[in-house]
DSSP file (Angstrom, degrees, kcal/mol; ACC not computed):
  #  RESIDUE AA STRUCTURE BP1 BP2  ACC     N-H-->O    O-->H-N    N-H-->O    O-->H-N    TCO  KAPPA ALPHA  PHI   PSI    X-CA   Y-CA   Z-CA
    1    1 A X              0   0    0      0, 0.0     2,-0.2     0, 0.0     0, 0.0   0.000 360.0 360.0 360.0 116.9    4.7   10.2  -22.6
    2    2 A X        -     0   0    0      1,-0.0     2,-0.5     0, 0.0     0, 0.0  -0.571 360.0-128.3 -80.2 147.9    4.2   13.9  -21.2
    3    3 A X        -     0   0    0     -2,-0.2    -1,-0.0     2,-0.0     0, 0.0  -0.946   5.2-140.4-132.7 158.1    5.5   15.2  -18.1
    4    4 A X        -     0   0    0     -2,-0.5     2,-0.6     1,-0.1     0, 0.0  -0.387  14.3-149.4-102.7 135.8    4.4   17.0  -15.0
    5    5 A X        +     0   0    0      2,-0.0     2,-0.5     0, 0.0    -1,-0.1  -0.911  35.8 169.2 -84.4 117.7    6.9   19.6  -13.9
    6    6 A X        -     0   0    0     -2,-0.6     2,-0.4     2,-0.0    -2,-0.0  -0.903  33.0-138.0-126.7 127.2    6.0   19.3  -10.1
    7    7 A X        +     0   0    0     -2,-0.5     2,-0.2     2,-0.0    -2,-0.0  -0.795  32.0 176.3 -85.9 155.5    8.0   20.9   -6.8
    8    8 A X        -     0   0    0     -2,-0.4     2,-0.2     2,-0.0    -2,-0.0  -0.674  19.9-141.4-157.4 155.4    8.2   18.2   -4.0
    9    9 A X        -     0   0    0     -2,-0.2     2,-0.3     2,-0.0    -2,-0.0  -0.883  19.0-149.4-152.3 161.4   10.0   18.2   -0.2
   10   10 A X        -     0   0    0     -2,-0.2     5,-0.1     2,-0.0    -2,-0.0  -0.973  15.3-116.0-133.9 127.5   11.6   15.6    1.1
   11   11 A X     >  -     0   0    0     -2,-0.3     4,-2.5     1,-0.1     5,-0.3  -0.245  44.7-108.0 -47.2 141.9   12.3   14.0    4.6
   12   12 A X  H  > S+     0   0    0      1,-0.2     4,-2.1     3,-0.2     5,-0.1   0.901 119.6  47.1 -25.0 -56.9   16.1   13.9    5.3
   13   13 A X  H  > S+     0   0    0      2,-0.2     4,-1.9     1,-0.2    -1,-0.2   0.916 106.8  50.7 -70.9 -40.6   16.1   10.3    4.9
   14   14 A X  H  > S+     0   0    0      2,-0.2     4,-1.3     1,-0.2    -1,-0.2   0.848 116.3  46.0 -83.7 -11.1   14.1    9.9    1.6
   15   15 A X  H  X S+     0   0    0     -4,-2.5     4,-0.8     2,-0.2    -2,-0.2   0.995 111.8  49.5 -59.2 -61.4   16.5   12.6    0.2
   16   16 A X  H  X S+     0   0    0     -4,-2.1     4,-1.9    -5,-0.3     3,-0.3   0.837 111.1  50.0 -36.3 -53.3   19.5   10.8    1.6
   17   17 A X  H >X S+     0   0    0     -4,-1.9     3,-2.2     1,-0.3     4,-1.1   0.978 114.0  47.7 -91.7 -88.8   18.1    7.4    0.0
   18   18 A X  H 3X S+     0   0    0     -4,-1.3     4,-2.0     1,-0.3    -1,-0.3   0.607 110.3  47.0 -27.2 -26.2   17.6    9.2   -3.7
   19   19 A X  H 3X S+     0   0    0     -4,-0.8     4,-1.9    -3,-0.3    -1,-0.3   0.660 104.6  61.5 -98.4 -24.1   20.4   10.6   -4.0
   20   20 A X  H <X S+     0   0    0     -3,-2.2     4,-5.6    -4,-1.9     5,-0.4   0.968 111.4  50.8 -34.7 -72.3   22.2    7.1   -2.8
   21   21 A X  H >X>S+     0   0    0     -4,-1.1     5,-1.2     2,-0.2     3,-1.0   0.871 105.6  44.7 -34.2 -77.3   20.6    6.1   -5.8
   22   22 A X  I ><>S+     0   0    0     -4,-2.0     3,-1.5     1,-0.2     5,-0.6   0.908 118.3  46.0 -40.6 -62.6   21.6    8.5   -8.2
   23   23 A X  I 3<5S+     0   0    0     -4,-1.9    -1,-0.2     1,-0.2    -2,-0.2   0.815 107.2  57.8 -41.8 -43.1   25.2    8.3   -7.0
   24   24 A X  I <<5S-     0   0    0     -4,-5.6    -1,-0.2    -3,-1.0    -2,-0.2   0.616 119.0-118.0 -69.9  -4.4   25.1    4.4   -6.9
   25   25 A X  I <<5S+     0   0    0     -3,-1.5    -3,-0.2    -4,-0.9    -2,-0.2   0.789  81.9 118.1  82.2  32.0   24.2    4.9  -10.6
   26   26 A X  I   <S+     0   0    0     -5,-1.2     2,-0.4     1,-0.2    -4,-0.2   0.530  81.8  25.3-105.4   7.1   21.0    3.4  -10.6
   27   27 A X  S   <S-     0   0    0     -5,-0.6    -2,-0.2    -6,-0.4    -1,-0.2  -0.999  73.2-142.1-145.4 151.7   19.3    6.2  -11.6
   28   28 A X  S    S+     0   0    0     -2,-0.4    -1,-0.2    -3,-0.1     2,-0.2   0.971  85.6   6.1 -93.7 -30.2   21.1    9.4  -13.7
   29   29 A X  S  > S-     0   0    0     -7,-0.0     4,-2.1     1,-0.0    -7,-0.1  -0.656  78.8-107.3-134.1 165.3   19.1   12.3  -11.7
   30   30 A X  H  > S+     0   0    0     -2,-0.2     4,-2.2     2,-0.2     5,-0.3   0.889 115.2  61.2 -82.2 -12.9   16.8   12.5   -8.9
   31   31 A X  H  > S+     0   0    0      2,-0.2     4,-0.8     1,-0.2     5,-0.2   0.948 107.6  45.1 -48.2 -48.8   13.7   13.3  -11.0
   32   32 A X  H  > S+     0   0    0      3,-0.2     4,-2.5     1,-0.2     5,-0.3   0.948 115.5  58.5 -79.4 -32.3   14.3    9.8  -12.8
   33   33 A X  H >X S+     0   0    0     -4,-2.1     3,-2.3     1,-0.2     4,-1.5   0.969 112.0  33.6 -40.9 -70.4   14.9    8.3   -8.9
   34   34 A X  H 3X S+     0   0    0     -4,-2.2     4,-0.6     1,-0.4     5,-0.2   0.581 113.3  57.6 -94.9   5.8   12.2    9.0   -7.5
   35   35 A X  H 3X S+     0   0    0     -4,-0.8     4,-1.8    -5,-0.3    -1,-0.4   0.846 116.2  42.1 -87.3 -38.1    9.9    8.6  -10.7
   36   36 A X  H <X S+     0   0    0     -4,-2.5     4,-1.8    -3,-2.3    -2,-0.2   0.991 106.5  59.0 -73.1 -65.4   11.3    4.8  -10.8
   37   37 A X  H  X S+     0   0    0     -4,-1.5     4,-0.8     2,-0.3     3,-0.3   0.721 109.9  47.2 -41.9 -96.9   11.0    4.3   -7.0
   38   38 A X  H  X S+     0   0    0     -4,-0.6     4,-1.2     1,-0.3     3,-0.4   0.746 113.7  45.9 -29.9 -76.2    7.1    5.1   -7.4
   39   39 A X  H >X S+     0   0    0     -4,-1.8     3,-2.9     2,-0.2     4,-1.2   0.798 109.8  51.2 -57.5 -61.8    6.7    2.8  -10.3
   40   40 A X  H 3X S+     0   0    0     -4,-1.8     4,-1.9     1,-0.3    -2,-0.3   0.829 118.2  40.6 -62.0 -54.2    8.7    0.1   -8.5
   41   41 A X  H 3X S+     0   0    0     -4,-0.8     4,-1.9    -3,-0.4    -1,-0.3   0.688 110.9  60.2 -42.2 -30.0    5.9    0.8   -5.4
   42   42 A X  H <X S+     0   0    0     -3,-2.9     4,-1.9    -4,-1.2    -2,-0.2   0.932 111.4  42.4-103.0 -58.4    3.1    1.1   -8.4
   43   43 A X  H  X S+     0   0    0     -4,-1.2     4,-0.6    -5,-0.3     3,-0.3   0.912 110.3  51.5 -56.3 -70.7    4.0   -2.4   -9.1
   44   44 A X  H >X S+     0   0    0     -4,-1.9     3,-1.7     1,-0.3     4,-1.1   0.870 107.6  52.0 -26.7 -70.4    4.3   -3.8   -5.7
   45   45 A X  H 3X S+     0   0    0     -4,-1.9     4,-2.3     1,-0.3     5,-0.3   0.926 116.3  45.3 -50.8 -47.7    0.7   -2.5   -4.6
   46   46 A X  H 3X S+     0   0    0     -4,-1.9     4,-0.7    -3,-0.3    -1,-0.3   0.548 110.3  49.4 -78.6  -7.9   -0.6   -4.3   -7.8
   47   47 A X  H XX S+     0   0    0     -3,-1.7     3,-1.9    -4,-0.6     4,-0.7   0.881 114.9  45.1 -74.0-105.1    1.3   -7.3   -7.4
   48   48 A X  H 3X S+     0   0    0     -4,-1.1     4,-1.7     1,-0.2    -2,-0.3   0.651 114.2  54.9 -23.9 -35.4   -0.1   -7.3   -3.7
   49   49 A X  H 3X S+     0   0    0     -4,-2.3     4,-2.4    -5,-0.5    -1,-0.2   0.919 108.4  42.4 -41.5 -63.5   -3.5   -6.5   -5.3
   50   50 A X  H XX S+     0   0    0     -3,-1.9     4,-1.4    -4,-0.7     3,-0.9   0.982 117.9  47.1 -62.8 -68.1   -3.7   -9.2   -7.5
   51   51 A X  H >X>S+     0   0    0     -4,-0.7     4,-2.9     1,-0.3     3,-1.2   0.824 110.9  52.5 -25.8 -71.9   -2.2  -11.8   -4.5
   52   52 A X  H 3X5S+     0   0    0     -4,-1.7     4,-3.2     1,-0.2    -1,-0.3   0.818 115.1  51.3 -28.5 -67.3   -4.9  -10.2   -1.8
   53   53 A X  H <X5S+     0   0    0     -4,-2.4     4,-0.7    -3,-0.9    -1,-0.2   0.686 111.0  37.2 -45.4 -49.0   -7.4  -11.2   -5.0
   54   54 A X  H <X5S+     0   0    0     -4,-1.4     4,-3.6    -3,-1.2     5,-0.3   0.918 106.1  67.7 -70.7 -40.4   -6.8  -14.7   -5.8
   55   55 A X  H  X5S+     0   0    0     -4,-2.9     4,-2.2    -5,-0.3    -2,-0.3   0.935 107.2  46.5 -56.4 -48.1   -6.3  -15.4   -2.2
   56   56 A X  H  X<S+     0   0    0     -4,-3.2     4,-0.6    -5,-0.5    -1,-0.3   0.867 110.7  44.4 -79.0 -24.7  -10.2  -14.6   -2.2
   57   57 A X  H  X S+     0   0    0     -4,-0.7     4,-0.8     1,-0.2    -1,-0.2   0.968 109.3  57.1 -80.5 -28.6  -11.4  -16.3   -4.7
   58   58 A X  H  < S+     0   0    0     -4,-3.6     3,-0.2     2,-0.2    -2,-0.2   0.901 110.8  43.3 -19.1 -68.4   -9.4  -19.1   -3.6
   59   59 A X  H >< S+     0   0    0     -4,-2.2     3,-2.2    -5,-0.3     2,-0.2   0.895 114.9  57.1 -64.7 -83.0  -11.2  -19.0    0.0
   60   60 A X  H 3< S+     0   0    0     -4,-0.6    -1,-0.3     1,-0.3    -2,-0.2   0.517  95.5  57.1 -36.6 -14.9  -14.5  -18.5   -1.8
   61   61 A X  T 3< S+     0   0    0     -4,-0.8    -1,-0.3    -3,-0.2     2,-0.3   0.123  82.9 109.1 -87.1  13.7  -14.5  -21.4   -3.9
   62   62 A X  S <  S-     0   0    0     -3,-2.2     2,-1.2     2,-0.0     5,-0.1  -0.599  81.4-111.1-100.1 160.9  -14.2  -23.7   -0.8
   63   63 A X    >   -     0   0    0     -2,-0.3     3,-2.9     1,-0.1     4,-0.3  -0.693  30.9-105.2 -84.9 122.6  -17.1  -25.4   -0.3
   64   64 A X  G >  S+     0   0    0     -2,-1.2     3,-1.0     1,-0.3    -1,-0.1   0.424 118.9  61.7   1.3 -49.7  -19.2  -24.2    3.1
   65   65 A X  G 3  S+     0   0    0      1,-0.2    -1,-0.3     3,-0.0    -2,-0.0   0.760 105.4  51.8 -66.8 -23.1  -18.4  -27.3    5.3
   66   66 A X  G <  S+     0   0    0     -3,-2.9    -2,-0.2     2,-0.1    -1,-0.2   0.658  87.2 110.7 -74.8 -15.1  -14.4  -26.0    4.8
   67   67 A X    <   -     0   0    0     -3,-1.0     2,-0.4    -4,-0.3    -4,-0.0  -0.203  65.4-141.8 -56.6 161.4  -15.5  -22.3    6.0
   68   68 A X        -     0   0    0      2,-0.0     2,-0.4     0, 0.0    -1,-0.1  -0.907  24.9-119.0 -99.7 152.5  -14.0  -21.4    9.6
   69   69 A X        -     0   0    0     -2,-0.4     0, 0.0     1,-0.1     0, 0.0  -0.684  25.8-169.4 -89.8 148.6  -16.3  -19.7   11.5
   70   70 A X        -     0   0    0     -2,-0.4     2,-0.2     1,-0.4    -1,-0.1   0.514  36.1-100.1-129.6  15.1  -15.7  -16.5   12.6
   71   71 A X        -     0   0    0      4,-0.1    -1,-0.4     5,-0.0     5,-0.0  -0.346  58.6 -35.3 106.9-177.1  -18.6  -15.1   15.5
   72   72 A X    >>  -     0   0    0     -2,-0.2     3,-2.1     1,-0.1     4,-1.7  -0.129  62.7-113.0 -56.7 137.0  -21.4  -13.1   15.6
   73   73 A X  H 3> S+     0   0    0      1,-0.2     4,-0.9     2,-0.2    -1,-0.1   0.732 120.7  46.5 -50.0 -18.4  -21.4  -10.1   13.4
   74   74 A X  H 34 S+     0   0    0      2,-0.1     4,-0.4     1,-0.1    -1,-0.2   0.439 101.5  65.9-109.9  30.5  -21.3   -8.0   15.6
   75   75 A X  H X4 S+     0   0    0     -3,-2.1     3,-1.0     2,-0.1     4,-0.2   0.900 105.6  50.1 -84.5 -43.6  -18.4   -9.8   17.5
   76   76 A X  H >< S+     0   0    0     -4,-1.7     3,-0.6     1,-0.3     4,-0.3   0.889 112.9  41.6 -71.9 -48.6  -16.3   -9.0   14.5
   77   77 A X  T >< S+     0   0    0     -4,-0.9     3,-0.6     1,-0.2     4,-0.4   0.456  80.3  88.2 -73.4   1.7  -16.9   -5.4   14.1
   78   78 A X  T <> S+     0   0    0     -3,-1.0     4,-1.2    -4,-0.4    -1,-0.2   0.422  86.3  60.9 -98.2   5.8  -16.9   -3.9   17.3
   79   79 A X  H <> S+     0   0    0     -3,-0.6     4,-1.4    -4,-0.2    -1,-0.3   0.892 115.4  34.2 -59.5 -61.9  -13.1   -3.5   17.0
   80   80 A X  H <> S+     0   0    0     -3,-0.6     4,-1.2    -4,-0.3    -2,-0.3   0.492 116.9  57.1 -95.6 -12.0  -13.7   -1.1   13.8
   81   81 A X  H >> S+     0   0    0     -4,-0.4     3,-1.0     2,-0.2     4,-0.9   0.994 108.7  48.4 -90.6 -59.0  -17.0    0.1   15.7
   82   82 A X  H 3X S+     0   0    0     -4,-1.2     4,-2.0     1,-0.3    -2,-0.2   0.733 112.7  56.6   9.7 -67.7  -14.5    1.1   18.7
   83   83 A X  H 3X S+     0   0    0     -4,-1.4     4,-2.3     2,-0.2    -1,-0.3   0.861 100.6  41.4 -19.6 -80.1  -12.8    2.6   16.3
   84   84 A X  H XX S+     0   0    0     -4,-1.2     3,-0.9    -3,-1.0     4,-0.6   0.975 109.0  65.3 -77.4 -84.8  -14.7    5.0   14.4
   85   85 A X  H 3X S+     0   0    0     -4,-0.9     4,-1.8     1,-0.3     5,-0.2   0.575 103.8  43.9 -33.6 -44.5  -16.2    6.2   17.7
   86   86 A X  H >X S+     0   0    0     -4,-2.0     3,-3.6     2,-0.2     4,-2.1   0.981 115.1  54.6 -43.9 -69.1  -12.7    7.5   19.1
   87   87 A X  H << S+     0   0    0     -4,-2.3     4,-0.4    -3,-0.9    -2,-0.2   0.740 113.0  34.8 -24.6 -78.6  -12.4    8.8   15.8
   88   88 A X  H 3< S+     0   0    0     -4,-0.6    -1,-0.3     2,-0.2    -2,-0.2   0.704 114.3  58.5 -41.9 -28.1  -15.7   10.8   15.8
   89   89 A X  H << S+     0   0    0     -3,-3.6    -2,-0.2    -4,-1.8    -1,-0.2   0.958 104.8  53.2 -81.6 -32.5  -15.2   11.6   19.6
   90   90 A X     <        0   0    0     -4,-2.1    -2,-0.2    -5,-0.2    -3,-0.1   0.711 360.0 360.0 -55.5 -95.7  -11.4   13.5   18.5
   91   91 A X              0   0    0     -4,-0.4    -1,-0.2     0, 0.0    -2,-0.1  -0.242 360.0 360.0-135.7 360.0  -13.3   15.6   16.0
């Protein structure tokens, strides 16, 4: 495994919270905190990933009379249509 030399800055708090660590002994430096804390997050998102994933194939494998309905198409987007327009109008 190679490794990246990289400089970082850190909020007050997520320093505070790494250095907890190191000191509670769960990690011996902050390099190896904050290198774990991102793989323990790396995990998480892919764990949620996968859930997010079954949960749809799950829903998709119900058979058509089980759908809910959910409005018009364009009932459903005009939230995200709303959206993007602010969005565009800030820029």
């Amino acid at each position: 495994m190679s490794v990246q030399k990289q400089t970082v800055s850190f909020t007050d708090t997520a320093y505070a919270f790494a250095k907890e660590l190191v000191e509670a002994g769960e990690y011996p430096n902050m390099s190896a905190a904050v290198s774990g804390e991102l793989a323990k997050a790396k995990a998480e998102r892919q764990r949620e990933q996968s859930v997010l994933e079954a949960e749809l194939e799950r829903r998709l494998s119900l058979p058509l009379d089980q759908w809910e309905p959910v409005g018009e198409a364009s009932q459903v987007t005009t939230g995200a249509r709303a959206h993007l327009a602010s969005i565009s109008r800030k820029t």
